[in-house]
C-alpha positions in Angstrom: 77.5 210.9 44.3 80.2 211.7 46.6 80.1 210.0 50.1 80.7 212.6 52.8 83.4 210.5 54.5 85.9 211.4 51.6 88.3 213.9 53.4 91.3 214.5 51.8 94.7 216.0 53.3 97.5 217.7 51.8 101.3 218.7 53.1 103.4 220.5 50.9 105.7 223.2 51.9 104.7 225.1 48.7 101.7 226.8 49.2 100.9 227.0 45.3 101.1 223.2 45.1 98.8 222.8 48.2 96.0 225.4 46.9 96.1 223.6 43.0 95.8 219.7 45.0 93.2 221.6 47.3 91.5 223.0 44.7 91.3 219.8 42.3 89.7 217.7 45.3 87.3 219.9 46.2 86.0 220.1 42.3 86.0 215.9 42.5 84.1 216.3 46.2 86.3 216.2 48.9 86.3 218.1 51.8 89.9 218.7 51.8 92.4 220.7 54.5 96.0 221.1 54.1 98.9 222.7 56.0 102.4 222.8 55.5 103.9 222.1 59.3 104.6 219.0 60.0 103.6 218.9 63.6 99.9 220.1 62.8 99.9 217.2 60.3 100.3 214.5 62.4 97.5 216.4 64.7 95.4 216.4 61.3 96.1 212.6 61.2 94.2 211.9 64.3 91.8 215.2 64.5 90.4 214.7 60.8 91.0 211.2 59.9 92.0 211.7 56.3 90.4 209.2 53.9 93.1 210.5 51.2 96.5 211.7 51.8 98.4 213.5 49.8 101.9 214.2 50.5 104.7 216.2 49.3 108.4 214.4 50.2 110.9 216.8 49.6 110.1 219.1 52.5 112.7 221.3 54.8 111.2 220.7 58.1 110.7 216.7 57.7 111.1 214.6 55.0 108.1 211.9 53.5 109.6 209.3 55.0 109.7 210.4 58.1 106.0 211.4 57.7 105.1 208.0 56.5 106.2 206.3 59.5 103.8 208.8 61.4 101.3 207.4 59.3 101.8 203.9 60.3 102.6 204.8 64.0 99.1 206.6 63.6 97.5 203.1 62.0 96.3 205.7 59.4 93.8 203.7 57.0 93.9 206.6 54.5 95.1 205.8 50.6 98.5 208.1 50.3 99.6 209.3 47.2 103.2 210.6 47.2 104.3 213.7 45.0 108.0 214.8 44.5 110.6 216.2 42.1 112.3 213.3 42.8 113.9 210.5 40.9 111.7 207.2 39.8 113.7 204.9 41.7 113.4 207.8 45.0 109.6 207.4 44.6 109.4 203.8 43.9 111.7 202.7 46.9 109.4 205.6 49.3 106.2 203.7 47.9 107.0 200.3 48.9 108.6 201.5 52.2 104.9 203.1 53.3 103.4 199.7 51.8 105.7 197.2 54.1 104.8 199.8 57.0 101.3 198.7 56.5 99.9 202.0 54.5 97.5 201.8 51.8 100.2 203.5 48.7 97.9 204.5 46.2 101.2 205.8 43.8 103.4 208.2 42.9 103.5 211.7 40.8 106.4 213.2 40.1 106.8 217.3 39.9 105.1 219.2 38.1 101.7 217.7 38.2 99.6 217.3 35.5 96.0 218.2 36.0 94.8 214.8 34.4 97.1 212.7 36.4 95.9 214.5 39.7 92.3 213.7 39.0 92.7 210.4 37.8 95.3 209.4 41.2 92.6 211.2 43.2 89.4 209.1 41.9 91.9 205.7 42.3 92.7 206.6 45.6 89.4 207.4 47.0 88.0 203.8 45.7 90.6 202.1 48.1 90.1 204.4 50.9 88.3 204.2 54.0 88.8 202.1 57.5 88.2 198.4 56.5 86.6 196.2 59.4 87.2 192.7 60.2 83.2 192.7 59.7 83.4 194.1 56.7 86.1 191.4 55.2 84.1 188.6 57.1 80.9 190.0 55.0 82.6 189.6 51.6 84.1 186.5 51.9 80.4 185.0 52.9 78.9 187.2 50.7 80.8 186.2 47.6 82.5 190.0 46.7 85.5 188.2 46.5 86.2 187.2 42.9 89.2 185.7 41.6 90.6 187.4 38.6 93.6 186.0 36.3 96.9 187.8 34.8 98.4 185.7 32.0 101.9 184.1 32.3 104.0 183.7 28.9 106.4 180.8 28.6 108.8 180.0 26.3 107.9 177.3 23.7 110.6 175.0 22.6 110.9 177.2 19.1 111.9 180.0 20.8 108.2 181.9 20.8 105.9 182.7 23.1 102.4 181.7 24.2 100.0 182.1 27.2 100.7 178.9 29.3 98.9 179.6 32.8 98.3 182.6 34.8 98.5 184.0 38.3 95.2 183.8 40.7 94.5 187.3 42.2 91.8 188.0 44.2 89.9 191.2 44.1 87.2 192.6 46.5 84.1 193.8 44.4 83.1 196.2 47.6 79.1 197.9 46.1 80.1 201.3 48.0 84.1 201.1 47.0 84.3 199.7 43.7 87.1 197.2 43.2 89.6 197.0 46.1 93.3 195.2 44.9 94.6 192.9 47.8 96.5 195.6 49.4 93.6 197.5 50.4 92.6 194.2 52.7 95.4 191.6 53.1 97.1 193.0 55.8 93.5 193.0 57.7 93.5 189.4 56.6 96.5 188.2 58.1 96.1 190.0 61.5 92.9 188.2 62.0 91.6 185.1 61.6 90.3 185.3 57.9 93.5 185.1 55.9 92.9 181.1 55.8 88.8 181.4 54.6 90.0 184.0 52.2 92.5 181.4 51.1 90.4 178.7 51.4 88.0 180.9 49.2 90.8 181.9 46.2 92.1 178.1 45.9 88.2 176.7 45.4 88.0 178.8 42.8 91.0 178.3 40.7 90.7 175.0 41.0 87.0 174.8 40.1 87.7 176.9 37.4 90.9 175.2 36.0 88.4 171.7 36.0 85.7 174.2 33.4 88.5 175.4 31.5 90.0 171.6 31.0 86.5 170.5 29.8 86.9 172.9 27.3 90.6 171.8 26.6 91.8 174.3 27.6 95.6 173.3 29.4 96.3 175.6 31.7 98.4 176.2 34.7 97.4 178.7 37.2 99.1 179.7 40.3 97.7 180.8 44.0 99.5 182.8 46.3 99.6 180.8 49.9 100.0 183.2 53.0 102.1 181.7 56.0 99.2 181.2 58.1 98.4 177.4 55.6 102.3 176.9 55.7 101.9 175.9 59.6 99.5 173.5 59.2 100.7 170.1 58.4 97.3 168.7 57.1 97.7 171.5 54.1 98.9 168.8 51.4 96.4 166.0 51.8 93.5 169.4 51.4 95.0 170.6 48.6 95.6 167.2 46.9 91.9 166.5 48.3 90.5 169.7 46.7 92.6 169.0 43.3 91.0 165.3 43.2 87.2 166.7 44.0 87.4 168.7 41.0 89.4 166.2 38.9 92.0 168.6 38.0 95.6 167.0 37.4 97.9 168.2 40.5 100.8 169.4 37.4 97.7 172.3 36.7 98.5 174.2 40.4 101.2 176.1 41.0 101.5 177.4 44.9 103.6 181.3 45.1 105.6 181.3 48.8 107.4 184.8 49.5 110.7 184.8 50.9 109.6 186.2 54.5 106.2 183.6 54.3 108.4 180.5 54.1 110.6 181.6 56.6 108.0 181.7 59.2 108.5 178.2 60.4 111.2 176.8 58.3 110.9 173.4 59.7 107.4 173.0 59.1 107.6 174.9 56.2 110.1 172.3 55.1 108.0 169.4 55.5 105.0 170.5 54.1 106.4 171.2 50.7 108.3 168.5 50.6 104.9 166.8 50.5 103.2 168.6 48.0 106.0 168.2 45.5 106.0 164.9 46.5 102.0 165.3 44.9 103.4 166.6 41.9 102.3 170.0 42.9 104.6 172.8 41.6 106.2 175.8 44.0 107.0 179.1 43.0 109.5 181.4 44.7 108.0 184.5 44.8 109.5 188.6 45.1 112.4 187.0 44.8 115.5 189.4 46.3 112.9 191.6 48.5 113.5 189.1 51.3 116.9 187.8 53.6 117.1 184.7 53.3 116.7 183.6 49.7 120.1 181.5 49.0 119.4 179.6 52.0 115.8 179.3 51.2 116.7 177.7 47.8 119.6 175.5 48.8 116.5 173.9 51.3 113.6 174.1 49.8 112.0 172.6 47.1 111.0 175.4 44.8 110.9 174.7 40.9 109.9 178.2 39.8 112.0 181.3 41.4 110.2 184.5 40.3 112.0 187.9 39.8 110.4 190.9 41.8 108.7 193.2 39.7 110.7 196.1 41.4 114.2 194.8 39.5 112.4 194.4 36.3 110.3 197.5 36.1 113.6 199.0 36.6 115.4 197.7 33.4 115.1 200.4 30.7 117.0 203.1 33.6 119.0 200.8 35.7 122.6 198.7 34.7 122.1 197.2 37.9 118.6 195.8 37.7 119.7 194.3 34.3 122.6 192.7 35.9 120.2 191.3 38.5 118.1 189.9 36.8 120.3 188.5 34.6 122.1 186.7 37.5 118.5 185.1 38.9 117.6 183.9 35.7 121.4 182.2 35.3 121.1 181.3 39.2 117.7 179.5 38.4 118.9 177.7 35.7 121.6 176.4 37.3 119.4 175.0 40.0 117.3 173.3 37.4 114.7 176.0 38.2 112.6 177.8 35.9 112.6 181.8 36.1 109.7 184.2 35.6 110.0 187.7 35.6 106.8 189.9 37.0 106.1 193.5 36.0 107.0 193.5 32.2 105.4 196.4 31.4 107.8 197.5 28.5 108.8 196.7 24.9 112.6 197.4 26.1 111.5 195.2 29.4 110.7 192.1 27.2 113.6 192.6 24.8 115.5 192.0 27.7 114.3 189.4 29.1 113.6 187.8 25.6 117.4 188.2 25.2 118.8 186.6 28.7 116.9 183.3 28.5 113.8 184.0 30.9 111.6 180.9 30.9 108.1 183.0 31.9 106.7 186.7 32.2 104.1 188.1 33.4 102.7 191.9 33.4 100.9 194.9 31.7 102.5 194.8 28.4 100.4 191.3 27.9 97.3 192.2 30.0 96.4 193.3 33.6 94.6 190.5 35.6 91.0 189.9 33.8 88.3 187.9 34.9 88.3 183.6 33.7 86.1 184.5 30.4 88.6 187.7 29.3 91.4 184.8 29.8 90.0 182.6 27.5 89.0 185.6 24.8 93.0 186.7 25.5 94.3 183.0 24.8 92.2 182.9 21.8 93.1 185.8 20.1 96.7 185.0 21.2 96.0 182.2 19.3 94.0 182.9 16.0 95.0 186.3 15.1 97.5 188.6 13.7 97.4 190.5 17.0 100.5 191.4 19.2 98.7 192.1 21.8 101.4 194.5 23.3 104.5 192.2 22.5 106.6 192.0 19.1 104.7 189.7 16.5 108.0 188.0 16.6 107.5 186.7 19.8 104.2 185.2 19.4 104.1 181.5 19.5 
């Protein structure tokens, strides 16, 4: 059953294009308009309030860029899916431009458009879309929709293998009328208000409660939480987490805390001090998106990170880009040289892995070993990692 709040928008200076998106909507349920000025588009924006958005960015009049800073001018909530004849790398820098503007991205399609790949971008998209209220958020967190799920990290055993050595925590909102929301459908709503520390506060319990199960069961894993900059001001952050890690009995070397670039550069005094402390605890710190930011050399001559992990953005681009190769190549080296391990994020490729098989890459992470799965998939994962003849995605070669 389709809810009658799904509207869906088009803009596409080809009229064919508009009436074949139009047309596949409306068969999924959508009431669905579309135009191809500009100018009545961002009237539509306010006028129809668009659940879905999908827009067209090769256009004479004005360009998708330009229309996706309307979009966040307009503090349009709708999911936007982008489609142009455009390069990859055109389409993949567009996406993450709407997504630091605050827009909900719900991908790309390049020209011409496959039915199946319309349908199935459309039925993503309308599971993420819809205005999210700080009522809403408050309601999952208290009402426990907020489930933590896992995506394996590889590391490099001293034989030159591979095996499962940790994961990254990754919260997901199990919404009853939405389906499952990723963090970039609420985050942003997090950190504007006051619940980006309970959601926190929330994801870290969790882990750690589940990293105490999963040692019982000897099970040695090391899983890492992502810590928003809101915790990094609060100087008390340490003695909690090291209070939270002794509750549970879970050895401190188990957690590994992910800073962005642009989080730890919120207060880089404070910032400063309070890691200090926790690897003072024995209480690892990741680098993360590393190169997305400004400040990273100076961030790593200061702080005490031991992991530095490569953006999935360089990586993904490894199979089309010299440059991304040469990149990452250079973080891994740059790591190393700072007695720093390296992880790359967003292996999603045989040729991906190769690579940074090749280079000397301590840890991975992405789709080509699994997507983030719930604790008990982890432990079915690890096991058949372990006990079969499965590749599980990578080259049987690589398994440790």
């Amino acid at each position: 059953m389709v809810a009658a709040d799904d509207r869906l928008l088009i803009i596409d200076d080809e009229i064919e294009i508009r009436r074949f998106v139009a047309t596949v909507g409306q068969r999924l349920g959508f009431d669905v308009q579309e135009t191809g000025d500009p100018e009545e588009f961002r009237r539509k924006i306010g006028e129809y309030a668009p659940t879905v958005v999908v827009m067209d960015l090769n256009m004479p009049r004005a360009d998708g860029i330009e229309l996706l800073r309307v979009l966040a001018e307009e503090r349009c909530t709708a999911a936007v899916l982008l489609l142009s004849g455009a390069d990859a790398r055109v389409l993949n820098t567009a996406q993450r431009l709407g997504s630091t503007q605050g827009l909900q991205m719900a991908g790309a399609l390049q020209k011409p458009v496959l039915l199946n790949d319309l349908e199935t971008r459309l039925e993503r998209a309308r599971r993420t879309c819809g205005a999210i209220t700080r009522e809403d958020l408050r309601r999952a967190i208290d009402n426990g929709e907020m489930r933590v799920h896992y995506q394996p990290k590889l590391a490099r055993t001293p034989a030159g293998r591979w095996a499962i050595e940790g994961a990254e925590a990754l919260v997901r909102w199990f919404r009853p009328e939405r389906g499952v929301l990723a963090p970039a459908a609420f985050i942003r709503l997090a950190e504007e208000t006051d619940l980006i520390r309970p959601l926190t506060n929330h994801v870290m319990d969790e882990t750690v409660r589940q990293l105490a199960e999963w040692s019982q069961r000897g099970l040695s894993l090391s899983i890492a939480v992502n810590v928003c900059a809101d915790v990094l001001t609060d100087l008390k952050f340490p003695d909690s987490v090291s209070m939270l890690l002794k509750r549970y009995g879970v050895d401190h070397r188990r957690l590994i805390l992910e800073i962005t670039e642009t989080t730890a550069m919120k207060d880089p005094n404070t910032t400063m001090d309070i890691l200090a402390r926790l690897r003072l605890k024995e209480i690892d710190l990741a680098l993360d998106d590393f190169g997305t930011g400004f400040s990273s050399l100076q961030q790593l001559y200061y702080m005490p990170f031991s992991e530095l992990k490569i953006d999935s953005s360089f990586v993904r681009d490894i199979p089309s880009s010299d440059e991304a190769k040469t990149i990452v190549k250079a973080t891994v080296q740059l790591a190393h040289n700072l007695n720093m391990k390296a992880c790359a994020e967003g292996v999603e490729t045989a040729e991906c892995f190769k690579f940074i098989d090749e280079i000397g890459c301590d840890k991975l992470q992405g789709f080509l070993v699994s997507k983030p799965v719930p604790a008990e998939a982890l432990e079915e994962l690890i096991r058949r990692w372990q006990d079969s003849t499965e590749s599980l995605g990578l080259p049987a070669s690589a398994r440790g």
